[in-house]
Backbone as a printed PyTorch tensor [residue, N CA C, xyz], in Angstrom:
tensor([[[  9.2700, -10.4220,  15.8620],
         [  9.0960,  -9.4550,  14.8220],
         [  7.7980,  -9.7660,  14.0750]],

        [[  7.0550,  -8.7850,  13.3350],
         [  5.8150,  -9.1010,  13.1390],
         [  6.0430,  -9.0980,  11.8960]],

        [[  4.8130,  -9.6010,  11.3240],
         [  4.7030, -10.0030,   9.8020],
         [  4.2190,  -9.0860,   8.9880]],

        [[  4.3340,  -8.4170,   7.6630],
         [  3.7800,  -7.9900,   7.0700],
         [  2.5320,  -7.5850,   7.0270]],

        [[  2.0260,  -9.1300,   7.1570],
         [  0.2160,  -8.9200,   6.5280],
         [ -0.5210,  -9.1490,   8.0270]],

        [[  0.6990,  -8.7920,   9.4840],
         [ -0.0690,  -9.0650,  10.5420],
         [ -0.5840,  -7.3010,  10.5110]],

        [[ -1.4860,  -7.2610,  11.5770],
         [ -2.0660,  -5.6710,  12.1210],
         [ -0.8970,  -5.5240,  13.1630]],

        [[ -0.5530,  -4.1890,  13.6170],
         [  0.7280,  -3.4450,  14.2360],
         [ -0.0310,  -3.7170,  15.8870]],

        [[ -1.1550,  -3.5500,  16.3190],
         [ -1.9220,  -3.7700,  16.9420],
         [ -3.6740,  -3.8690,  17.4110]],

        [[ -3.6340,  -4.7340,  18.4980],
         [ -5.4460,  -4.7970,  18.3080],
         [ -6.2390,  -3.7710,  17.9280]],

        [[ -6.7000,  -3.8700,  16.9900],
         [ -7.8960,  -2.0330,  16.2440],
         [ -8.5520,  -2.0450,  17.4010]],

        [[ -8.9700,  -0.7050,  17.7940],
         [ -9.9430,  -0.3180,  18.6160],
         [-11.4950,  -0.3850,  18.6560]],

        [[-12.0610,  -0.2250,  17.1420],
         [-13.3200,   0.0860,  17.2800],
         [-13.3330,  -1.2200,  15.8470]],

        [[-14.7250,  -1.3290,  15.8250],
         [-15.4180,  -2.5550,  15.0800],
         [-14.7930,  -2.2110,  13.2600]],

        [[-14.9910,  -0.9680,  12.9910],
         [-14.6860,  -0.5630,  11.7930],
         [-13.4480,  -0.2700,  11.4960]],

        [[-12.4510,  -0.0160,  12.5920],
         [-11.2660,  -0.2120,  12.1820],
         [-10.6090,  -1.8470,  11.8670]],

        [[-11.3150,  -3.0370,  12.6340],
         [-11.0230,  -4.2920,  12.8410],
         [-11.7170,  -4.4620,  11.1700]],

        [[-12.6740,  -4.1770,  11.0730],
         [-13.6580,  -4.2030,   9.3100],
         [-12.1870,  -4.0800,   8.3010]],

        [[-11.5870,  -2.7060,   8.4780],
         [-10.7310,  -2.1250,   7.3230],
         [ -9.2830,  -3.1250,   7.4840]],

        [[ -8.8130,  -3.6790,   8.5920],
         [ -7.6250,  -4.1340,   8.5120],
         [ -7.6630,  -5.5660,   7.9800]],

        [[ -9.5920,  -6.7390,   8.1340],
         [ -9.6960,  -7.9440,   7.6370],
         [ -9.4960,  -8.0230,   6.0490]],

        [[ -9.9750,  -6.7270,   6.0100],
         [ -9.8800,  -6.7880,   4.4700],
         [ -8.7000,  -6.2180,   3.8570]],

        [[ -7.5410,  -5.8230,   4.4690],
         [ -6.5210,  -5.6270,   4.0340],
         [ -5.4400,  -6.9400,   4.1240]],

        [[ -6.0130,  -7.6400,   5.0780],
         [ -5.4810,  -9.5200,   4.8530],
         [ -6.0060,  -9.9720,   4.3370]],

        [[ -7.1830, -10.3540,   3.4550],
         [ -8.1270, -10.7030,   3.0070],
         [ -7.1790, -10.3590,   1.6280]],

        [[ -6.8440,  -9.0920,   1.1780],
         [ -6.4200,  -8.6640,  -0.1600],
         [ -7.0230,  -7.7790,  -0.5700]],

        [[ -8.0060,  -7.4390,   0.0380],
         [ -8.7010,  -6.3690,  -1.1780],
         [ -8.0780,  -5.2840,  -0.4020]],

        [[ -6.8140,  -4.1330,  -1.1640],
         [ -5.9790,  -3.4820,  -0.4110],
         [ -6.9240,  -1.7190,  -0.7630]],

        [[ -8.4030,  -2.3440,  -1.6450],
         [ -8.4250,  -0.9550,  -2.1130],
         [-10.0920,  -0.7300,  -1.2900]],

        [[-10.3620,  -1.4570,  -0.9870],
         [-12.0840,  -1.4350,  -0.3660],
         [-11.0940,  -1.1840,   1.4020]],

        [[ -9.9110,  -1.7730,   1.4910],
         [ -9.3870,  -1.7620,   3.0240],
         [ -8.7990,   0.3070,   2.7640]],

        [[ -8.1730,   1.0560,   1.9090],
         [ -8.1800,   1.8970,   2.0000],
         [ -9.2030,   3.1980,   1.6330]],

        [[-10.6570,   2.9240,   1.3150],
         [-10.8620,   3.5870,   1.2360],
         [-11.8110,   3.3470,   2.7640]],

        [[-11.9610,   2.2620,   3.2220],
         [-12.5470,   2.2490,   4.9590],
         [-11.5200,   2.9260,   5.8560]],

        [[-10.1630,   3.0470,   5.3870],
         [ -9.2380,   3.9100,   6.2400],
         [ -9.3670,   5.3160,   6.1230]],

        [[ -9.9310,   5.8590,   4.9960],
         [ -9.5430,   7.1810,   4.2990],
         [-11.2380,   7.9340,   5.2850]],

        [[-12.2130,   7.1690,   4.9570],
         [-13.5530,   6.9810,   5.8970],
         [-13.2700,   7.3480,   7.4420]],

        [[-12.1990,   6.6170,   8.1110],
         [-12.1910,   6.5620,   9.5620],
         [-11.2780,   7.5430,  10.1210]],

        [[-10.3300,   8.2300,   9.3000],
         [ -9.6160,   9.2690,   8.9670],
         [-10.6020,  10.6740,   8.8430]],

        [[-11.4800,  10.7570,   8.4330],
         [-12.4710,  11.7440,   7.8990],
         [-13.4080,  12.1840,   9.0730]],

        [[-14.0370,  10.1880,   9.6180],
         [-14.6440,  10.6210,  10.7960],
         [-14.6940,   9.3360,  12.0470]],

        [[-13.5850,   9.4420,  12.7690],
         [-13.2290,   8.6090,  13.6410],
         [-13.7490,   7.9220,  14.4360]],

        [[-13.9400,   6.9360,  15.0200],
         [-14.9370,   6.4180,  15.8340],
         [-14.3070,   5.9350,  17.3220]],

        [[-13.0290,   6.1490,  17.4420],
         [-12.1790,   5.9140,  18.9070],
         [-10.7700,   6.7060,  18.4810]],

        [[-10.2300,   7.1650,  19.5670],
         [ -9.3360,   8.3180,  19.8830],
         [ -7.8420,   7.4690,  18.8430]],

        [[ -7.9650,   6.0280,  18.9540],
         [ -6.3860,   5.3780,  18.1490],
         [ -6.6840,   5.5600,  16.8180]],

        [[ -8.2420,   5.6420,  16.0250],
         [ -8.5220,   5.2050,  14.7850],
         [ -7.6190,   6.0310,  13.7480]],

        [[ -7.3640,   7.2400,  13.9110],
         [ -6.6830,   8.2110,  12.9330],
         [ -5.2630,   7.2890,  13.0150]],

        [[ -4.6200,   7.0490,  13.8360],
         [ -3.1690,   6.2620,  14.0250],
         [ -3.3810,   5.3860,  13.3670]],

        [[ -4.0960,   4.5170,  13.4300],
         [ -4.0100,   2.9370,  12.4430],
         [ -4.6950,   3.1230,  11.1770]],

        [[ -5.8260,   4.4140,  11.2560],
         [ -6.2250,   3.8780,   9.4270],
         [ -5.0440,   4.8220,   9.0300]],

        [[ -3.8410,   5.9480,   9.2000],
         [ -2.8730,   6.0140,   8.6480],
         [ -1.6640,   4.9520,   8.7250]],

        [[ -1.8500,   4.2810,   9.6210],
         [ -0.8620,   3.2250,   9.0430],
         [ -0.9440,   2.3540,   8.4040]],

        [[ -2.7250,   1.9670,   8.2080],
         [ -2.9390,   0.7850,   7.2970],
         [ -3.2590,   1.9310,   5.3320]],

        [[ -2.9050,   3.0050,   5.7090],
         [ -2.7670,   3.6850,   4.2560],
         [ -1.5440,   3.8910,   4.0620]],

        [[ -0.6490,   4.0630,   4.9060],
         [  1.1390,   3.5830,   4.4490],
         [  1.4400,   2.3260,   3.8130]],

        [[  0.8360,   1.1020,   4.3170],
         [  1.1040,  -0.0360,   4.1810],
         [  0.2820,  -0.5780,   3.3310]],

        [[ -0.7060,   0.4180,   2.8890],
         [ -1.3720,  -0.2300,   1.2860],
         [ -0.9400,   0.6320,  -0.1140]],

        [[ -0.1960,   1.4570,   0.3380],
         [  0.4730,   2.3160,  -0.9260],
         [  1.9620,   1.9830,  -1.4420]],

        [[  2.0110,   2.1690,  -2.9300],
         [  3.3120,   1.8950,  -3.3340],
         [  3.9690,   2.5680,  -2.9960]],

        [[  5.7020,   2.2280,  -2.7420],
         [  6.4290,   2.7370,  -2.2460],
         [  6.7050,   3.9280,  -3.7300]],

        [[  6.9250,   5.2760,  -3.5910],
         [  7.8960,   5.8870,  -4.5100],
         [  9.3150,   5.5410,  -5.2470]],

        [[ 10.0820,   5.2270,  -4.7400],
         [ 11.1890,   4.4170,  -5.2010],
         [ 10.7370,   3.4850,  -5.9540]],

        [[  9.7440,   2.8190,  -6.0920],
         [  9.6370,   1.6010,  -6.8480],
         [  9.6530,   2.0790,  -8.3840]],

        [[  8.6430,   2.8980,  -8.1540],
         [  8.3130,   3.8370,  -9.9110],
         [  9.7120,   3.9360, -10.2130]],

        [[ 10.5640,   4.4310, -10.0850],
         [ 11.4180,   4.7930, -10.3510],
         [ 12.3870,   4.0830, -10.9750]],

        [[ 12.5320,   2.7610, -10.0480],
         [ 12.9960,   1.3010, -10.5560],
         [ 12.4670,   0.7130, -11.4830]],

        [[ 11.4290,   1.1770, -11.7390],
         [ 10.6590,   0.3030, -12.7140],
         [ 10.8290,   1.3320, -14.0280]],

        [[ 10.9180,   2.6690, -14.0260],
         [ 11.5630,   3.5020, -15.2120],
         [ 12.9750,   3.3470, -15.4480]],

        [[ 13.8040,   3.1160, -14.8510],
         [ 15.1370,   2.5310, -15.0530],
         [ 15.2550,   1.1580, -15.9550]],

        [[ 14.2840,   0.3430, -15.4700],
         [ 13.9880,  -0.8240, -15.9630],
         [ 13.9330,  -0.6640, -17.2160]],

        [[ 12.9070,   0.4010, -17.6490],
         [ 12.1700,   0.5350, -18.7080],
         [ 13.3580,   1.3760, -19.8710]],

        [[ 13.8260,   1.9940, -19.0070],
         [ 14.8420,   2.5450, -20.0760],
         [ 16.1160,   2.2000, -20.4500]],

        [[ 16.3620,   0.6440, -19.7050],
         [ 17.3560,   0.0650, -19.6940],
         [ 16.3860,  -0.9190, -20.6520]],

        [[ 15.8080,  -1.0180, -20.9780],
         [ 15.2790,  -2.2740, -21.9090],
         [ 14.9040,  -1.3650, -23.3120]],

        [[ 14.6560,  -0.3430, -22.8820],
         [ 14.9500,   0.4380, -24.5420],
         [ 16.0590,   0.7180, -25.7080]],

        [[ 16.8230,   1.1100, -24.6360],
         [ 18.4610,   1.0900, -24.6250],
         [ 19.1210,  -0.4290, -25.4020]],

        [[ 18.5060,  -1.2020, -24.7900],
         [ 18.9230,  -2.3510, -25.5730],
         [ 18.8690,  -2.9020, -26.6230]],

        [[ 17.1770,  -2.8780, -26.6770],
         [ 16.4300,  -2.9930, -28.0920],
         [ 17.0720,  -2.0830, -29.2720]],

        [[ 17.6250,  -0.6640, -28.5890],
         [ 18.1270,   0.4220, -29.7590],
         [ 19.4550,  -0.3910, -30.0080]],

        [[ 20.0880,  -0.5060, -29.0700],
         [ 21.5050,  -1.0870, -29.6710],
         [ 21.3300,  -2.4950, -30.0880]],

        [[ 20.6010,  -3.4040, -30.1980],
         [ 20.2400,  -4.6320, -31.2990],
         [ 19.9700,  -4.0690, -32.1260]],

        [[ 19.2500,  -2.9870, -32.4510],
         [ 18.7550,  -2.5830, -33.6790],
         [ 19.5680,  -2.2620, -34.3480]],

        [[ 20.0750,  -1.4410, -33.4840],
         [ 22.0450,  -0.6870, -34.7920],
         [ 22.9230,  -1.3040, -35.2960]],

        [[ 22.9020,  -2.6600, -34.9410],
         [ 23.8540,  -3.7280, -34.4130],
         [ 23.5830,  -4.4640, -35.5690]],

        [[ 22.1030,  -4.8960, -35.8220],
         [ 21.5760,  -5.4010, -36.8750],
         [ 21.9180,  -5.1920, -38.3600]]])
C-alpha cells in the first residue's frame, strides 16, 4: 500500500516529476499551481491524470470545514453556558 506523500506513479514528463518534488518537499502551493499549469497546457498524454490527482491530494477535504465549525460552535456553546452559570 502506498504512502501518502509517495507519487501514485512514475510522472511522465520532466515538469510533471518538477510539480510532484515539490509537493514532497512541502510546498503544496508552488506544487499546485505547476499542476493547474500542466492541466492548462500538457506536455505528455498522462499529465492531465496526475496534475489532477496531485490537485486532489493538495486540497482540503470539505468535511473538514465543517468539523472544524462544529468545533467552533461547540466551544461557543460552552463559554455561553459558563457565562450563565457564573
Amino acid at each position: 500500500m502506498a504512502k501518502g506523500g509517495q507519487t501514485p506513479r512514475e510522472p511522465v514528463s520532466p515538469r510533471m516529476q518538477a510539480a510532484w518534488k515539490l509537493k514532497e518537499a512541502g510546498d503544496v502551493v508552488a506544487a499546485r499551481h505547476a499542476a493547474e499549469r500542466l492541466l492548462a497546457e500538457p506536455s505528455a498524454p498522462e499529465d492531465p491524470a496526475q496534475a489532477a490527482e496531485l490537485l486532489r491530494r493538495g486540497t482540503t477535504p470539505p468535511a473538514l470545514y465543517g468539523y472544524a465549525a462544529l468545533a467552533a460552535l461547540f466551544l461557543v456553546l460552552l463559554v455561553v453556558l459558563a457565562a450563565t452559570r457564573y
